[in-house]
Each structure stands twice: as C-alpha cells, then as structure tokens.
DRENVEXZA-95903 format. One record per residue (C-alpha): residue number from 1; residue in one letter; x, y, z. Coordinates in steps of 0.05 Angstrom, whole numbers, plus 5000, padded with zeros to 4 digits. Each point is the difference from the previous one (the first is absolute). Layout:
BEGIN
r k=NUM, r=A, xx=X, yy=Y, zz=Z
...
//
This chain:
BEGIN
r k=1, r=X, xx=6961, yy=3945, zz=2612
r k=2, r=X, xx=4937, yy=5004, zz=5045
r k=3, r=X, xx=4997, yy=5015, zz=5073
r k=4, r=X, xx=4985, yy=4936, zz=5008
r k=5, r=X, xx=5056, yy=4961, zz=4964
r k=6, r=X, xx=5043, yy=5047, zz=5034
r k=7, r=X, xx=4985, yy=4979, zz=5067
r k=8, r=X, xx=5006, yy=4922, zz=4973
r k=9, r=X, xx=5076, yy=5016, zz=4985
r k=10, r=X, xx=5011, yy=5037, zz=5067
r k=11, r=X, xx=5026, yy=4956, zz=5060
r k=12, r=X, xx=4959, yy=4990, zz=5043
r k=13, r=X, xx=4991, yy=5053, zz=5057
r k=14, r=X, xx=4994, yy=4955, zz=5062
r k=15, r=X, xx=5012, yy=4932, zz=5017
r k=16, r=X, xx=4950, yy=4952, zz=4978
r k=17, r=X, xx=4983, yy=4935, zz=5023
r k=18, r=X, xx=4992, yy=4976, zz=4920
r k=19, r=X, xx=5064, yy=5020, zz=4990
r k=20, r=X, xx=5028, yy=4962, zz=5066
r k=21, r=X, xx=4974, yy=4947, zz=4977
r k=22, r=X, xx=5025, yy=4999, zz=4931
r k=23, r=X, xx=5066, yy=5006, zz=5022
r k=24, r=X, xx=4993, yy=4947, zz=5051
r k=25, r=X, xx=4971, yy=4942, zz=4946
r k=26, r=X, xx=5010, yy=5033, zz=4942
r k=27, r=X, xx=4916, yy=5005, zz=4980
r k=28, r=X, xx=4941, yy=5023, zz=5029
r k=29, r=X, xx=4980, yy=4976, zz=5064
r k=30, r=X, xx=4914, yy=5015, zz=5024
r k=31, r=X, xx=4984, yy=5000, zz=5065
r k=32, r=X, xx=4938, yy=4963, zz=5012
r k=33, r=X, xx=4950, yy=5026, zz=5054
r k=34, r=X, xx=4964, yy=4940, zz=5047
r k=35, r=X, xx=4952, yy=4994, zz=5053
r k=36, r=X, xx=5028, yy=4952, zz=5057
r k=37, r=X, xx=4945, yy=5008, zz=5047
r k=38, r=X, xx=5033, yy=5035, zz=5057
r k=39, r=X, xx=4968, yy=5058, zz=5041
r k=40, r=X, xx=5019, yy=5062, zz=5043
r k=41, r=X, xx=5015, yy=5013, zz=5068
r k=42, r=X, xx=4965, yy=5071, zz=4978
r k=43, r=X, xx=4947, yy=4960, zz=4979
r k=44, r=X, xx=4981, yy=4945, zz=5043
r k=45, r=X, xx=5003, yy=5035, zz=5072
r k=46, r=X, xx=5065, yy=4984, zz=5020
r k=47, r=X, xx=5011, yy=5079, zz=4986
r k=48, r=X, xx=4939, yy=5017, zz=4963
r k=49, r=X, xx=4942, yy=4976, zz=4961
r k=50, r=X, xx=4987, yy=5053, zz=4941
r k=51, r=X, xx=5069, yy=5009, zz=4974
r k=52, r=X, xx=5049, yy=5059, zz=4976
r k=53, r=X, xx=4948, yy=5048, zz=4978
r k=54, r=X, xx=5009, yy=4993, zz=4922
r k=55, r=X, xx=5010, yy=4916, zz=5001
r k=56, r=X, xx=4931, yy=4967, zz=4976
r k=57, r=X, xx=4981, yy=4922, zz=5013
r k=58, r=X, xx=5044, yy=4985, zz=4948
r k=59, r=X, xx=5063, yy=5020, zz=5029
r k=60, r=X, xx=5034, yy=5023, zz=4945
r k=61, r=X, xx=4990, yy=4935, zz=4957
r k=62, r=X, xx=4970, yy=4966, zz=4946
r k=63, r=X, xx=4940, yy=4970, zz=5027
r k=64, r=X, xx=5015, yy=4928, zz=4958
r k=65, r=X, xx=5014, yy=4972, zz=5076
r k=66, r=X, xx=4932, yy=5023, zz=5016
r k=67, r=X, xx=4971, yy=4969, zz=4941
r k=68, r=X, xx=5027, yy=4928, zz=5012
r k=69, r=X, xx=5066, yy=4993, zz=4963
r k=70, r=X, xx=5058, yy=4972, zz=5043
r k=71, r=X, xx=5067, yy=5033, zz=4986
r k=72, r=X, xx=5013, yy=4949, zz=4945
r k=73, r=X, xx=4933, yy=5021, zz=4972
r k=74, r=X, xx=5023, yy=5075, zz=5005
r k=75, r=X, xx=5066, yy=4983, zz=4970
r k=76, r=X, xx=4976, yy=4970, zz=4941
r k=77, r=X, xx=4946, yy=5058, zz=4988
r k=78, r=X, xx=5055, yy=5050, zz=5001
r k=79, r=X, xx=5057, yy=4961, zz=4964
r k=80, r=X, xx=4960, yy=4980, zz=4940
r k=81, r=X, xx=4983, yy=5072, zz=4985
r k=82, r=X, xx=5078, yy=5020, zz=5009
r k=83, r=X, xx=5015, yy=4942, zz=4960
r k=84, r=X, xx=4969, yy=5022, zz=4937
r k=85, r=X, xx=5034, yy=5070, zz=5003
r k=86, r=X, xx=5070, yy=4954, zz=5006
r k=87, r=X, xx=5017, yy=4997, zz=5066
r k=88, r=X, xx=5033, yy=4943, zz=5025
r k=89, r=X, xx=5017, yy=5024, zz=5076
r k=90, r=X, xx=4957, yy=5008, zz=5058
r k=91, r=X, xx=5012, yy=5028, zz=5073
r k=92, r=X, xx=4943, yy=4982, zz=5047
r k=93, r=X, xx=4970, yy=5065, zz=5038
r k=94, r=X, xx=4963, yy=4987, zz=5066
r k=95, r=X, xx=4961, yy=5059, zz=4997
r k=96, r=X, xx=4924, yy=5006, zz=5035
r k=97, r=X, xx=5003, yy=5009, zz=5070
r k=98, r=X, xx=5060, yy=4980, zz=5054
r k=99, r=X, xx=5036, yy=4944, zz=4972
r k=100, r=X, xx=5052, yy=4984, zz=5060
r k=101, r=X, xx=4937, yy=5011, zz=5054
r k=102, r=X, xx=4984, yy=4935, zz=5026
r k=103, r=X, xx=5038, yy=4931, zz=5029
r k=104, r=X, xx=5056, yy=4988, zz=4954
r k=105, r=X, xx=4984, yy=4934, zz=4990
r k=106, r=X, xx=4945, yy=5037, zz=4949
r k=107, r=X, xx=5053, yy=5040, zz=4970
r k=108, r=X, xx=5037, yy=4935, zz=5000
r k=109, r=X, xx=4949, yy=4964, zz=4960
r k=110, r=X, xx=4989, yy=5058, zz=4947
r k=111, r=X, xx=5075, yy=5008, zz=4981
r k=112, r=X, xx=4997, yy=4920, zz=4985
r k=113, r=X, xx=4952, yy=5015, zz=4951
r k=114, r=X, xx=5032, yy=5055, zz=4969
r k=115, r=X, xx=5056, yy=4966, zz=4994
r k=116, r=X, xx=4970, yy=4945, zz=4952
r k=117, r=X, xx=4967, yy=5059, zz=4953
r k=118, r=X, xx=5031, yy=4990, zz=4929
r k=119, r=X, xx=5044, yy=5058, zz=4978
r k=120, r=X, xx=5006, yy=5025, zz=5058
r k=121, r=X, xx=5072, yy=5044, zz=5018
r k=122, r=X, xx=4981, yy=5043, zz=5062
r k=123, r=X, xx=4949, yy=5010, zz=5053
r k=124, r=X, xx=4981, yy=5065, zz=5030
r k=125, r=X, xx=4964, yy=5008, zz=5063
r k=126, r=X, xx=4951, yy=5048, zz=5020
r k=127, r=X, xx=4989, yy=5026, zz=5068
r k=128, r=X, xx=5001, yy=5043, zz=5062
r k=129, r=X, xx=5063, yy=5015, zz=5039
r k=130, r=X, xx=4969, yy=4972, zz=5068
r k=131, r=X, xx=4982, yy=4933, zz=4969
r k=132, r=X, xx=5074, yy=4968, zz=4991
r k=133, r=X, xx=5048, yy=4971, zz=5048
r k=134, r=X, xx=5066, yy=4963, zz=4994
r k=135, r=X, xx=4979, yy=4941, zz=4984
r k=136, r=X, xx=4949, yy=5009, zz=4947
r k=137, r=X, xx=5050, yy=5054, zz=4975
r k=138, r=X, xx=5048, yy=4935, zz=4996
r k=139, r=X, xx=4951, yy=4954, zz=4968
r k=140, r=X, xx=4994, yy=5047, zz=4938
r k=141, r=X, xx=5074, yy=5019, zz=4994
r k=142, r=X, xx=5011, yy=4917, zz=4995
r k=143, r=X, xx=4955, yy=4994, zz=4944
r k=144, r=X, xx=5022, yy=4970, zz=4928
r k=145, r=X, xx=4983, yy=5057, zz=4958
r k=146, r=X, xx=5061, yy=5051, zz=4974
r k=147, r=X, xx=4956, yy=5052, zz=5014
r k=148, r=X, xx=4980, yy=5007, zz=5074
r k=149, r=X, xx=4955, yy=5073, zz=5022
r k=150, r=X, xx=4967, yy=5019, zz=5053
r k=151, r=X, xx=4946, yy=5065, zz=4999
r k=152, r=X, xx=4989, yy=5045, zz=5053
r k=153, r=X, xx=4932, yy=5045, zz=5004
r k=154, r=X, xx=5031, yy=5057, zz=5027
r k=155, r=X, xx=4957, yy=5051, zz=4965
r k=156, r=X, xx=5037, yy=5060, zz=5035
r k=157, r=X, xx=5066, yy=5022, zz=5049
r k=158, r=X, xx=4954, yy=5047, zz=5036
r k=159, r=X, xx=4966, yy=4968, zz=5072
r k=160, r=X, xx=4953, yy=5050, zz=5001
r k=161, r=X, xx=4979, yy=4980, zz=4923
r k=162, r=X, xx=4997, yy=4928, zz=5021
r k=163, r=X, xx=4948, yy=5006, zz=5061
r k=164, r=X, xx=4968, yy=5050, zz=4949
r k=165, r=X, xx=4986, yy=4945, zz=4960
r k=166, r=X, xx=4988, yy=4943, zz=5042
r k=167, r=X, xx=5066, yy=4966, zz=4978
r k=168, r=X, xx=5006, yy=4972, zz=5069
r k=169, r=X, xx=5077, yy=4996, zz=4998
r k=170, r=X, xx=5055, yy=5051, zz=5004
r k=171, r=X, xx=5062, yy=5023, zz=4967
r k=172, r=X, xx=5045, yy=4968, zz=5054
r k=173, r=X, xx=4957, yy=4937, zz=4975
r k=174, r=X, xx=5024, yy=5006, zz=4948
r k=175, r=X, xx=5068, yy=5015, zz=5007
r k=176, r=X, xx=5004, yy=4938, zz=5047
r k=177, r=X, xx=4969, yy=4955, zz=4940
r k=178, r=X, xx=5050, yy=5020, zz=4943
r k=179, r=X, xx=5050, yy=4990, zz=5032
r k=180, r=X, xx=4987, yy=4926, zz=5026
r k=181, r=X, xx=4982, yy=4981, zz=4925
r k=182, r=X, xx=5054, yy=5022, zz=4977
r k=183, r=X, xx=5047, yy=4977, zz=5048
r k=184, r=X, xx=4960, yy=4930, zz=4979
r k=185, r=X, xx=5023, yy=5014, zz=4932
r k=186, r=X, xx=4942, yy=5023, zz=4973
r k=187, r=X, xx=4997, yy=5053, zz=4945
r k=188, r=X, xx=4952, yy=5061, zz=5027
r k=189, r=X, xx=4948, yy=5020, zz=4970
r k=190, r=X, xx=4958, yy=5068, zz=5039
r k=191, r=X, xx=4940, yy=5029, zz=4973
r k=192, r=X, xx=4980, yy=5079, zz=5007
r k=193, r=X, xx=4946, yy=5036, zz=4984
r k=194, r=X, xx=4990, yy=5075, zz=4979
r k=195, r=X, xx=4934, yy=5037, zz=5006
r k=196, r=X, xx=4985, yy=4968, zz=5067
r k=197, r=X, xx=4955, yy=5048, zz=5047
r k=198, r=X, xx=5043, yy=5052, zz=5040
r k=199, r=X, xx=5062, yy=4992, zz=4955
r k=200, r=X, xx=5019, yy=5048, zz=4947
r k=201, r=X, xx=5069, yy=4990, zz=4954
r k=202, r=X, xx=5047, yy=5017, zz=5059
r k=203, r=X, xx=4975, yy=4937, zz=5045
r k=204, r=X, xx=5001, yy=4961, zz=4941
r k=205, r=X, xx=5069, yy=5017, zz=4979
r k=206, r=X, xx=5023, yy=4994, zz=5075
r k=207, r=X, xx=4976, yy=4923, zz=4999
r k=208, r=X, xx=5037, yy=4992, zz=4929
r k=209, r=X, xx=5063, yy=5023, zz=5037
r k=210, r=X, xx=4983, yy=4961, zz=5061
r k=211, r=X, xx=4997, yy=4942, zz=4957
r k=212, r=X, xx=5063, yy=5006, zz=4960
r k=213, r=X, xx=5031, yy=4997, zz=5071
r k=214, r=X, xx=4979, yy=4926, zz=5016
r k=215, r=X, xx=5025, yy=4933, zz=4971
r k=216, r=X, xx=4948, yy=5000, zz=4945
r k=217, r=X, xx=5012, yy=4977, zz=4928
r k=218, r=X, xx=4936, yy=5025, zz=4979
r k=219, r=X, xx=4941, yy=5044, zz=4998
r k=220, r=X, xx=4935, yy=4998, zz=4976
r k=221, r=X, xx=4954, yy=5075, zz=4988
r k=222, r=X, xx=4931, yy=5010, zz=5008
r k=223, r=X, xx=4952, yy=5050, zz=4989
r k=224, r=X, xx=4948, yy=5001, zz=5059
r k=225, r=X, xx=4942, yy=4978, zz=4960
r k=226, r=X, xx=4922, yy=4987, zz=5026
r k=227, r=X, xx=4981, yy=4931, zz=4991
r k=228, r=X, xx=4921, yy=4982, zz=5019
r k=229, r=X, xx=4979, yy=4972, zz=5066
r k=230, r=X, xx=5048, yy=5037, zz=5037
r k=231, r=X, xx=5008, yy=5054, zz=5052
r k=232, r=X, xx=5038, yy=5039, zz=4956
r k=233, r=X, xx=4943, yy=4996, zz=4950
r k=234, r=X, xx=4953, yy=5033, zz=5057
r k=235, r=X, xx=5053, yy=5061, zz=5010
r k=236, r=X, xx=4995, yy=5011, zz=4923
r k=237, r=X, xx=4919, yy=4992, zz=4994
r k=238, r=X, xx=4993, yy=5052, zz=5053
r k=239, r=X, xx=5056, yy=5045, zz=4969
r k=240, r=X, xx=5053, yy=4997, zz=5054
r k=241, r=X, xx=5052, yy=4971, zz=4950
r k=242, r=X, xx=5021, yy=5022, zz=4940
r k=243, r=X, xx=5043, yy=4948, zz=4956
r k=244, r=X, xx=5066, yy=5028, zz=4975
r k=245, r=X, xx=4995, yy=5022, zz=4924
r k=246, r=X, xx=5044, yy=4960, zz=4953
r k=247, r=X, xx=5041, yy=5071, zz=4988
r k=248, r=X, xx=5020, yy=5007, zz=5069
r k=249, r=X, xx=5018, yy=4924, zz=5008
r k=250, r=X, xx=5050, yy=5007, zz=4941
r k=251, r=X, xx=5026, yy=5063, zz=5031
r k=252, r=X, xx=5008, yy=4954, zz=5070
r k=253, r=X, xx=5039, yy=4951, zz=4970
r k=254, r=X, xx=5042, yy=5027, zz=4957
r k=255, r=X, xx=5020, yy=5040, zz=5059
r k=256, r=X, xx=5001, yy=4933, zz=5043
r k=257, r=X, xx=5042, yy=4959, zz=4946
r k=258, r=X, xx=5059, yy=5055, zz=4998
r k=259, r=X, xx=5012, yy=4988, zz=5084
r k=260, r=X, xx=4984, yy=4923, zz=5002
r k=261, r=X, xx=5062, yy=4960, zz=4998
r k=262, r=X, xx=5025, yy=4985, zz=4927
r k=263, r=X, xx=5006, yy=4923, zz=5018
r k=264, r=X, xx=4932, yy=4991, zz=5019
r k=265, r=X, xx=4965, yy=4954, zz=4957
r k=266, r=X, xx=4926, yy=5041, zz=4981
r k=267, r=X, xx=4952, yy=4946, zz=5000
r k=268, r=X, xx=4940, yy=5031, zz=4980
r k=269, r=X, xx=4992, yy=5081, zz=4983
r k=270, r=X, xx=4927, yy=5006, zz=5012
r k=271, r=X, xx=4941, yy=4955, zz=5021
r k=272, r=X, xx=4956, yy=4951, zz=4965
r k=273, r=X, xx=4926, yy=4996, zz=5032
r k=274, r=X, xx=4955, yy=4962, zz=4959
r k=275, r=X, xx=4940, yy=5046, zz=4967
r k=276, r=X, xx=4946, yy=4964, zz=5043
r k=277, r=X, xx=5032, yy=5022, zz=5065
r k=278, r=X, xx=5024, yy=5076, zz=4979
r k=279, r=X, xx=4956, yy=5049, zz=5020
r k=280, r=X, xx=5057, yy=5054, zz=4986
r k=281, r=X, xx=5033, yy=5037, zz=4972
r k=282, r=X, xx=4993, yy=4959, zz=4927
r k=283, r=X, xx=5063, yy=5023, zz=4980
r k=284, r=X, xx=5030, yy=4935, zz=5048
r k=285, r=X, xx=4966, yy=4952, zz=4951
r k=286, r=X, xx=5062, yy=5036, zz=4952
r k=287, r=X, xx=5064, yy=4968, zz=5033
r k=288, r=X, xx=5047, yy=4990, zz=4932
r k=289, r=X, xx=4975, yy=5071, zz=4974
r k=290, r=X, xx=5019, yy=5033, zz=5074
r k=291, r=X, xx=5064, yy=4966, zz=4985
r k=292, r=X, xx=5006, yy=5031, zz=4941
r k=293, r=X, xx=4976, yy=5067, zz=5023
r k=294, r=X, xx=5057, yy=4988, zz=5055
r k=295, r=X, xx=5060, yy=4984, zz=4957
r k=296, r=X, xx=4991, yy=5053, zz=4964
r k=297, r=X, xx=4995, yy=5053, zz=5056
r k=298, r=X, xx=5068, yy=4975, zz=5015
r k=299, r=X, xx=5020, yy=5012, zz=4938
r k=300, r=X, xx=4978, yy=5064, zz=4992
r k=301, r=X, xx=5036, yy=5021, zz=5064
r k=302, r=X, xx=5058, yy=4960, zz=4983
r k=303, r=X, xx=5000, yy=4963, zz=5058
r k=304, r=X, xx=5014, yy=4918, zz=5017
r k=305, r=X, xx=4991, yy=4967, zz=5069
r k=306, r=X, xx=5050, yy=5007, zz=5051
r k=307, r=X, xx=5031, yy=5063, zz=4985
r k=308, r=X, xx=4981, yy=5036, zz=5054
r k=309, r=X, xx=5003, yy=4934, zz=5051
r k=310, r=X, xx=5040, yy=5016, zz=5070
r k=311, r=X, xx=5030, yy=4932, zz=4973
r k=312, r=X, xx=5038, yy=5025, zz=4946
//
C-alpha cells in the first residue's frame, strides 16, 4: 500500500468541518463565499482608514460584489460549479469585510435574501468582535436555516500582537463577543493566524489554548500571507518581514491541533488567497497539499487533536 492510500484509511487526525457536516446531513455540504457590500469600522474612519496591515481592498473576498453580481448572482456563480462535482448543499459565507457593521436594518435586509437562496442549509457570518450587539446577535440566531455561525476575526490572544497589527480590537473584545453569540445560540466560529509579526510558536500556541477556553465550536487557521496593496506588502518589499515557510507552519500546527480542544470543529487548516493577490510565500496558493503535508506530520508523530487539550 502507498503512503498515500495509507493515510486515506487512517481516521482522520482532527476534526473537520467536511466531516461535521457529513454527519449532520449525511453528504457534502460547500460553503459558498459572497460579497454583501458591507465595510469596516478599520476601514472607513470610525477606527481607521487603511485596515489590519495584511487586509487589501478586497477584504478577504471574492471581488464578484465588486464586479456587479447581487448575492443571488454570486450564489448562482458558485452553486453551478459545486453542482457539477455533485453537491446538492450549500451554507452561505458572508465573508469580505465586516458583515454585522452597520444599522441592522442592513443586516436585516441581507439575511432575507439569503434566506430565499436555493439549497441553502446554513449561513455563516463573518466579522469583527466589536461589530455585534444583542440584537443583531438575536436576529441571526432567529433565522430559518439548521445551520446558524457566526465568525470572529480574532487573528491572535496576544494585545500586544493585536495593536501590532492594527487589529483595532482586543482579546477582552473578544472574549466579550463569544460569549454573547453563543449565549444567542450561535455556533462560534474564531479565526487565528500563525506567522503574524512578533509571534513565534509559543504566542501562537498560547492563543490556540486561549481559544479552546471560550464557547467556540470552531476554528479556522491561517498562515499570515502577503496579499498586494497592503501595508503588509510594504514590510515585505523592504525586507522587514519574512513569511513563515510551509515546514515551520506544519510544525505550528501539528503542535497547535494536539492542545486545541478535541470538540472543536476545524473549519479551514490553512488559507486560500487567490494567485492575483499573493505576493507570498507561493506555497499558500497550495492549501489541500499543506493539508496533506499536515495530516501526515500527525501521523508520523502519532498524534490526533485534543490530546494534549487542558479540556480533556
């Protein structure tokens, strides 16, 4: 048997959100990313105007808002190409930008439409920790969908990483925020980065604990990657950051899967920047075959998520 056909038969080493969901509907579910429109409080003045130093104009999304498809447009771009590799199931992802900054009435407005989308099962909810209050927390928990998330930039546990990186927030922030969602009854979902400037594994690894302390249900990894048009892109043009190789990332989180809580549902292992906005490292554009690379680390050390958790 090949390496590779062995780690097909293995169980898998941490808790994917594939698997979630196949247990949950019984076949695949795909998350499909849209562009709402909404903006940041980091963005338009209210805290700043140039962003978190590695966040381009796009904020993080497709650019098909940009380019004059409505979210029904979006949907259908997306669906039909899931479609034809058989999937059936969608979960609508809020992702560019702040998508709870704003009058709810907005918010209001976009759930409706989501909730119209065909195949539609779940709706996730990207944002920032100072951008959601009760009652917009509410107004999502109360929508039809089975599947009801909320995401939470939080990039790092470390306040002196956050002002670091013009996050603009704090940990308390976000402390504050995951617990209101969830006591809304929304499912948590926190991103984290690794590589970010300042940090090395041990700050990482102390946010992954941090984390697995708070009323999340899931986590999403990054690797701190230099998209174009950013600040972060000046820092790595004049050689004042250095990207973390892909070696040392695996290293990171195979490390940072073994203390993160074995329930936590891993939404995403490593990031997915689109080639005409990487600048580096390349190795980002390689998110299945980092995967790969990772689950097999584990294996190697024979090692699964959770088994060195406080939780267990």
């Amino acid at each position: 048997m090949t390496a590779r056909r062995a780690r097909a038969c293995e169980p898998p080493r941490w808790n994917r959100l594939s698997g979630y969901f196949l247990r949950r509907f019984g076949e695949r579910v795909r998350k499909i990313p849209l562009d709402a429109g909404f903006s940041c409080p980091n963005r338009d003045g209210t805290l700043g105007r140039e962003g978190c130093i590695f966040c381009n104009a796009q904020g993080s999304g497709t650019g098909l808002g940009e380019n004059g498809l409505d979210l029904a447009g979006q949907w259908e771009f997306w669906r039909t190409q899931f479609q034809a590799k058989g999937v059936k199931l969608f979960m609508a992802y809020l992702q560019s930008f702040s998508n709870t900054y704003g009058p709810i009435e907005r918010l209001a407005a976009v759930l409706d439409a989501l909730a119209v989308l065909p195949g539609i099962v779940g709706l996730s909810i990207g944002t920032r920790p100072d951008c959601v209050d009760r009652e917009k927390l509410e107004l999502i928990a109360k929508q039809p969908q089975p599947e009801r998330w909320i995401e939470f930039g939080a990039q790092s546990g470390n306040d002196a990483t956050l002002r670091r990186i013009r996050r603009g927030h704090d940990r308390a922030g976000v402390e504050q925020a995951v617990e209101a969602a969830a006591a809304a009854g929304l499912k948590v979902c926190v991103h984290l980065i690794a590589g970010l400037p300042g940090e090395g594994k041990n700050e990482f690894l102390d946010s992954v604990r941090w984390i697995s302390g708070q009323a999340v249900s899931g986590v999403k990894f990054h690797c701190l990657y230099v998209c174009r048009d950013t600040f972060l892109a000046d820092l790595f043009t004049r050689g004042e950051f250095t990207p973390i190789s892909r070696d040392s990332y695996i290293d990171i989180m195979a490390d940072a899967l073994v203390v993160l809580r074995p329930d936590i549902i891993v939404h995403r292992i490593a990031g997915d920047p689109s080639c005409e906005e990487l600048l580096a490292p390349e190795w980002a554009l390689q998110s299945s075959d980092t995967g790969n690379r990772l689950a097999a680390e584990l294996i190697r050390r024979d090692a699964r998520q959770g088994e060195k958790s406080a939780s267990r």
